[in-house]
C-alpha positions as CSV (number, residue, x, y, z in Angstrom):
1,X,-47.9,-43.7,8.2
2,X,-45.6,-43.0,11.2
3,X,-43.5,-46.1,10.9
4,X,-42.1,-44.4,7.8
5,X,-41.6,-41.1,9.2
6,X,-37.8,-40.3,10.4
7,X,-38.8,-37.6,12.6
8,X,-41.6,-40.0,14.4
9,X,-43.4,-39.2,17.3
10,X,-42.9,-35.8,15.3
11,X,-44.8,-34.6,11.8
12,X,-41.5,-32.8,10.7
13,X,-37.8,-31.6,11.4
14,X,-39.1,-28.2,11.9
15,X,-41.4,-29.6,15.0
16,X,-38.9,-31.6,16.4
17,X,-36.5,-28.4,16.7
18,X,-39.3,-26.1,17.8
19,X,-40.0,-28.9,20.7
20,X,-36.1,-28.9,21.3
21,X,-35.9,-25.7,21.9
22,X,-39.0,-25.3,23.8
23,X,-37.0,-27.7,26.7
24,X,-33.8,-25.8,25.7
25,X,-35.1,-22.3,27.0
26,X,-37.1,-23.9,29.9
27,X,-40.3,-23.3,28.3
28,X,-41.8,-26.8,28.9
29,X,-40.3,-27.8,32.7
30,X,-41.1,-31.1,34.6
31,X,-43.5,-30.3,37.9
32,X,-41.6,-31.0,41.2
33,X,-39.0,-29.3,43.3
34,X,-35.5,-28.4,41.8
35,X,-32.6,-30.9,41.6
36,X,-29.5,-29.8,42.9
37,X,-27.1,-28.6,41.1
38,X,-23.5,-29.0,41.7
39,X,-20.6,-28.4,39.6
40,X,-18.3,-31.5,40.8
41,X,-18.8,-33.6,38.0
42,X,-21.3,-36.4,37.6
43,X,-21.5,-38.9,40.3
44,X,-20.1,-41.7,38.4
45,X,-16.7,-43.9,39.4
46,X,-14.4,-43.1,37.0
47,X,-11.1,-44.3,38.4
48,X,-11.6,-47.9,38.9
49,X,-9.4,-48.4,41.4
50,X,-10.6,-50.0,44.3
């Protein structure tokens, strides 16, 4: 039954957008303390220089 569903581990398109947006709007939220936020960028090498 699931293996032919596209919208698998969901039952439908609908659930999969209502669960989207439940993480979207910070409805569902991982327990621990906050990540830091900073707004240099990610912290990958993008120059390759060296």
């Amino acid at each position: 039954m699931w293996e032919a569903n596209p919208f698998r581990p969901f039952c439908s398109e609908r659930c999969r957008l209502i669960d989207l947006g439940a993480w979207v709007t910070e409805r569902y939220r991982v327990p621990g303390e906050p990540a830091d936020r900073h707004d240099g960028g990610d912290d990958t090498d993008e120059g390759g220089g060296g």
